[in-house]
C-alpha positions as CSV (number, residue, x, y, z in Angstrom):
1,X,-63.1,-1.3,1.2
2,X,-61.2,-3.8,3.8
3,X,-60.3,-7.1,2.3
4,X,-62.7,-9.0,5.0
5,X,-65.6,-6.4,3.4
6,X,-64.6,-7.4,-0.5
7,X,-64.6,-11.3,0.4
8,X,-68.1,-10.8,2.2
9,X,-69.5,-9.3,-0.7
10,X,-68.1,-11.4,-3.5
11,X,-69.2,-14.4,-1.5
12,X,-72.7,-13.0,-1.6
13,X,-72.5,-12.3,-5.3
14,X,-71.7,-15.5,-5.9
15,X,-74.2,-17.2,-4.2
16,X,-76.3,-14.6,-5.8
17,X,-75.2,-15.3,-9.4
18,X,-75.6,-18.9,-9.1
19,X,-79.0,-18.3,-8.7
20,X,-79.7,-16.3,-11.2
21,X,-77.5,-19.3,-13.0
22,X,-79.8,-21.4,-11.9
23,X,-82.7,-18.9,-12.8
24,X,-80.8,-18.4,-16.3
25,X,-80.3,-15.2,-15.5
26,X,-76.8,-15.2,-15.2
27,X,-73.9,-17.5,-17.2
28,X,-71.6,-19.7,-16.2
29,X,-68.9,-17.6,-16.9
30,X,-70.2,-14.9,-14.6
31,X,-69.9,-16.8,-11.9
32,X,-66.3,-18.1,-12.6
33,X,-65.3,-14.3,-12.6
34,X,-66.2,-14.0,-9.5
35,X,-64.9,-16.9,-8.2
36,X,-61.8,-15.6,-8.9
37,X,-61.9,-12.8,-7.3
38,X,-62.9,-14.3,-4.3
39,X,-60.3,-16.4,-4.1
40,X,-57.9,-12.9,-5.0
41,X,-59.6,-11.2,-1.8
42,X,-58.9,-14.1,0.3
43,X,-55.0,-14.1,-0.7
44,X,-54.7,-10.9,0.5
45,X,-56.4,-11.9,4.0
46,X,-53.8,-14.1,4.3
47,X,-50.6,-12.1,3.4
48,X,-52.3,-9.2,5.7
49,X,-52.5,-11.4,8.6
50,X,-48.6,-12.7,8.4
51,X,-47.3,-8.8,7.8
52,X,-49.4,-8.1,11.3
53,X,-48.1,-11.3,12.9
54,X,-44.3,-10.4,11.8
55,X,-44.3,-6.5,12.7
56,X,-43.2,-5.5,15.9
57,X,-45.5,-4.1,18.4
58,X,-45.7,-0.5,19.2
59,X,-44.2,-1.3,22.6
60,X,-41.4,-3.1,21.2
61,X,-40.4,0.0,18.7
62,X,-40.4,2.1,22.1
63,X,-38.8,-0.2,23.8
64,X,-35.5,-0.6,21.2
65,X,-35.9,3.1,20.8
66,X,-35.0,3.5,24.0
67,X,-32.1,0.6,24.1
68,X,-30.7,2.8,21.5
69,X,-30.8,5.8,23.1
70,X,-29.2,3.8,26.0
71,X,-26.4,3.3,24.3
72,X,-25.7,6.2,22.6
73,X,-25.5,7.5,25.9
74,X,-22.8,5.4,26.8
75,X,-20.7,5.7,24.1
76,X,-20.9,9.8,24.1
77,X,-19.9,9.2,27.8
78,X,-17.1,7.0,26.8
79,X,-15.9,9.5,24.3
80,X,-16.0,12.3,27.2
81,X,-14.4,10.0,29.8
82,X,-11.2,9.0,26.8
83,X,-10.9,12.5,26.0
84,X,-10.2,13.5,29.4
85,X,-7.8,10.7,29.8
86,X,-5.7,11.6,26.7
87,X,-5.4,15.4,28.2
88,X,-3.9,13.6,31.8
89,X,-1.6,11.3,30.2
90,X,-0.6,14.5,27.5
91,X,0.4,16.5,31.3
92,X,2.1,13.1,32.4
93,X,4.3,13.4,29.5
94,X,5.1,16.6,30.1
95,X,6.4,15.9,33.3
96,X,7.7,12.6,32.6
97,X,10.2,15.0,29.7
98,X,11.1,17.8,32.4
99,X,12.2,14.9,34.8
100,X,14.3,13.1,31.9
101,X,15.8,16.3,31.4
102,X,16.8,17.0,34.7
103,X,18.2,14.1,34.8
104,X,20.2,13.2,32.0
105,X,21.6,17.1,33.2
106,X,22.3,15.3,36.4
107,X,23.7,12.9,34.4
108,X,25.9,15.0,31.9
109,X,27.4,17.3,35.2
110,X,28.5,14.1,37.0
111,X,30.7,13.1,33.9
112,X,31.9,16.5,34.1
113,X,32.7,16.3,37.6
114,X,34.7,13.3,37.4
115,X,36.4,14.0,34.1
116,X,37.3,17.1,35.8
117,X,38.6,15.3,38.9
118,X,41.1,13.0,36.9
119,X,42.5,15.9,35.3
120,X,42.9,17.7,38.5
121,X,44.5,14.7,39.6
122,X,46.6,14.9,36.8
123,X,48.0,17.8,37.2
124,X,48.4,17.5,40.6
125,X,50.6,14.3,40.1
126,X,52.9,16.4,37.2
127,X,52.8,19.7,38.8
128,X,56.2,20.6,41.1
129,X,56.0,21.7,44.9
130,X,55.2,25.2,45.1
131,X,58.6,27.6,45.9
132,X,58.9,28.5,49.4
133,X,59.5,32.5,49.7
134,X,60.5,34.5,52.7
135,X,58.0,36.5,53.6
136,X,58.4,40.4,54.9
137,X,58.5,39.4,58.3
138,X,61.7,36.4,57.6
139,X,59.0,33.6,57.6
140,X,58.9,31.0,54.8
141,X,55.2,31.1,53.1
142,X,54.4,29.3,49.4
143,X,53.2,32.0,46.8
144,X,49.7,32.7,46.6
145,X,47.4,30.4,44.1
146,X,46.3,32.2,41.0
147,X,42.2,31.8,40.9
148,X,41.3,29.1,38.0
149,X,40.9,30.7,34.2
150,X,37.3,30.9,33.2
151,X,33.9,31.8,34.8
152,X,31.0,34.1,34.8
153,X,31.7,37.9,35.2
154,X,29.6,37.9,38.7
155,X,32.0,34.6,40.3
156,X,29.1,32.6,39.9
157,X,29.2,28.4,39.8
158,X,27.3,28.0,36.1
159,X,26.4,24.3,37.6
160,X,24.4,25.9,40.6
161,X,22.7,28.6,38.8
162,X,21.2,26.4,36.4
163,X,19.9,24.0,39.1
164,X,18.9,26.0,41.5
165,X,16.5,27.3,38.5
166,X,15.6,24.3,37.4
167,X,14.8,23.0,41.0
168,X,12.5,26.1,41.7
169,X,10.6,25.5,38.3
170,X,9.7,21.7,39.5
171,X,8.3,23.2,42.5
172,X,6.1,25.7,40.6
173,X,8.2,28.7,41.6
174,X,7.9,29.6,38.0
175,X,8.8,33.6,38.1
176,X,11.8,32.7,40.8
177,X,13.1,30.1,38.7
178,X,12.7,32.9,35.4
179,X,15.1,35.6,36.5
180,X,17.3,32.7,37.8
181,X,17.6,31.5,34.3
182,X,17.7,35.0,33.0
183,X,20.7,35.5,35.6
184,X,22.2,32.2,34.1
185,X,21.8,33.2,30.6
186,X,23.7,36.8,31.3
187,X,26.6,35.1,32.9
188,X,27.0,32.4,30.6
189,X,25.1,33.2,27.4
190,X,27.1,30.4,25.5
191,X,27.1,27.1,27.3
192,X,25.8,23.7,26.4
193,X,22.7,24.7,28.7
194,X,21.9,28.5,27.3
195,X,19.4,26.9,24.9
196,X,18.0,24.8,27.7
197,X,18.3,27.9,30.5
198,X,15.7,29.8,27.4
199,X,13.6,26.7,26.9
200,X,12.8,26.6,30.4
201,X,12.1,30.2,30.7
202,X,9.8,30.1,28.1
203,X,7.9,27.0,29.5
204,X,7.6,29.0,32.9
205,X,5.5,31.9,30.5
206,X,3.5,28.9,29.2
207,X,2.6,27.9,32.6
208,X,1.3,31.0,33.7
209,X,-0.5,31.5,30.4
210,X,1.8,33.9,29.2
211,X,1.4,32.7,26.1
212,X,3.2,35.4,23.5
213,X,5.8,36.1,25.8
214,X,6.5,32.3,25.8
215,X,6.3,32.3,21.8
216,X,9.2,34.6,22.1
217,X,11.2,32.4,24.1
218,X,10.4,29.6,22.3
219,X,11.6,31.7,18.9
220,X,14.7,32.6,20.8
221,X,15.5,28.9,21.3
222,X,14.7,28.1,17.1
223,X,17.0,31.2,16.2
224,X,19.9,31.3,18.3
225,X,20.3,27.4,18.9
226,X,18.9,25.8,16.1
227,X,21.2,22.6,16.3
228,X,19.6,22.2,20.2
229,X,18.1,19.0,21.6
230,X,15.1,21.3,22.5
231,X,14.2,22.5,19.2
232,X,11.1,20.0,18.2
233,X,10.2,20.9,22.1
234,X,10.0,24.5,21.4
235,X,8.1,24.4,18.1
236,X,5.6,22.1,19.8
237,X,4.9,24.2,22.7
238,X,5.1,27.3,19.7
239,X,2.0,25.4,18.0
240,X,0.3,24.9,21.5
241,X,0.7,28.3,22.5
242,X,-1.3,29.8,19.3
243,X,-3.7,27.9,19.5
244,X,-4.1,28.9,23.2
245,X,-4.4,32.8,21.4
246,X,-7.1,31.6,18.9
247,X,-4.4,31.2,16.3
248,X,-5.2,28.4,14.7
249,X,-3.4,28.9,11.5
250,X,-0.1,29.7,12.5
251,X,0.0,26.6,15.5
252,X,-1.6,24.1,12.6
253,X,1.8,25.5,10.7
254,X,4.1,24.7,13.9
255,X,2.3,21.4,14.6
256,X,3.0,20.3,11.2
257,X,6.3,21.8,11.1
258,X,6.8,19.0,13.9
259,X,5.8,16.4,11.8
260,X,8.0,16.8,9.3
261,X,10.9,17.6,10.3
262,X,10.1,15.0,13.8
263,X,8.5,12.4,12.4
264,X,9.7,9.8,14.7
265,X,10.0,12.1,18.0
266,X,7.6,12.0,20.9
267,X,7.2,15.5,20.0
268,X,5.5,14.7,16.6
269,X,3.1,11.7,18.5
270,X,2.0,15.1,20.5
271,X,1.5,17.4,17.8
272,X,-0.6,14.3,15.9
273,X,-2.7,14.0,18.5
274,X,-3.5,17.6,19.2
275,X,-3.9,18.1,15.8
276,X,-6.9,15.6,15.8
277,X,-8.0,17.2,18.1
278,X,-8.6,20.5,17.0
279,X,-10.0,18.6,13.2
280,X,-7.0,18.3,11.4
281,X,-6.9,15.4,8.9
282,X,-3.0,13.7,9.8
283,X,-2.4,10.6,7.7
């Protein structure tokens, strides 16, 4: 029974029991009881009709429903849109790194140039004039240069090898630019750019997503050059080209590999960031 339908009723058996009171059919304390529960009844009126004031309408529950749904929206679209960002500014980097690298090569082969020069110039100043012979036919001629010590077996400049290659990798002439590092790397197997020459190669598998064959060019860099400059590179690009395979295990291990023994490289902000990615608590 509805409050409204208790209060009706309790008033009418108290007007009721008064007069029976009145009759003497009914005593005093009768009619107190009831009193009191009329006044109960009437409480809860009141209480009822504040909750019904203070609760939101049925339209208003849609319409926050809907505000929240709004929103959710947006910040799943946000999500999408930073996701997308982090992947373009992870390619910037990459190219950013290949363009440091060619130049601090430019770099390093212009101090080599001109270190070279002054001891050319050197030389020159200290050496003697060259002897003037007769030749067969009673002319005077000067004796015939001997050809510089060192060089590739095939005559070939190391310094225009290894840019050429490089050069053609830029462009996106990736299989070009491999046999001319693999050309570079059989003529001059031990220079201060072999490591770099089999870096390269490997990144030019990785670009065509050659990934295993680029894993082994990346394991050629760790093994035969471990001291190099490209090293935290190569196990990067390692991790990123398992995980390209489906195996996650083994580029988790090379991602994390990077983190410890990289901590402070750019390398190791990659790997962190990939390895979020991919789930991978990193604290």
């Amino acid at each position: 029974m509805s409050p409204l339908r208790s209060s009706r009723s309790l008033l009418f058996a108290v007007s009721l029991a008064a007069a029976l009171a009145a009759a003497g059919c009914v005593s005093s304390q009768d009619i107190q009881g009831l009193q009191s529960q009329l006044s109960d009844v009437q409480k809860q009126m009141l209480q009822l009709q504040k909750q019904a004031q203070e609760a939101p309408s049925k339209l208003e529950v849609t319409n926050l429903q809907s505000s929240v749904g709004q929103q959710m929206q947006g910040l799943l679209k946000t999500e999408a849109d930073m996701q997308v960002k982090l992947q373009d500014l992870s390619g910037q980097i990459e190219a950013l790194q290949a363009k440091l690298e060619d130049t601090n090569y430019r770099l390093s082969q212009l101090s080599q140039q001109i270190a070279a020069t002054n001891q050319e110039l050197k030389s020159f100043h200290n050496q003697a004039p060259p002897a003037v012979v007769p030749a067969p036919d009673g002319s005077m001629t000067a004796p015939p240069q001997q050809p510089p010590p060192g060089g590739g077996g095939s005559g070939a400049d190391p310094k225009s090898l290894y840019d050429a290659a490089y050069s053609d990798f830029l462009k996106g002439s990736y299989d070009l630019s491999m046999r001319e590092f693999q050309e570079y790397l059989a003529n001059f197997p031990n220079t201060d750019l072999s490591d770099n020459a089999t870096y390269w190669i490997g990144e030019g598998y990785y670009r065509q997503k050659r990934y295993r064959q680029a894993i082994e060019q990346y394991d050629a860099v760790l093994t035969r050059f471990p001291r190099s400059d490209k090293t935290a590179s190569a196990l990067l690009k390692k991790g990123y080209a398992h995980l390209e395979l489906g195996e996650r295990s083994q580029g988790v291990v090379q991602l994390q590999h990077v983190l410890r023994s990289y901590p402070t490289s750019d390398e190791a902000n990659l790997a962190r960031q990939r390895l979020r990615e991919i789930g991978v608590d990193v604290r």
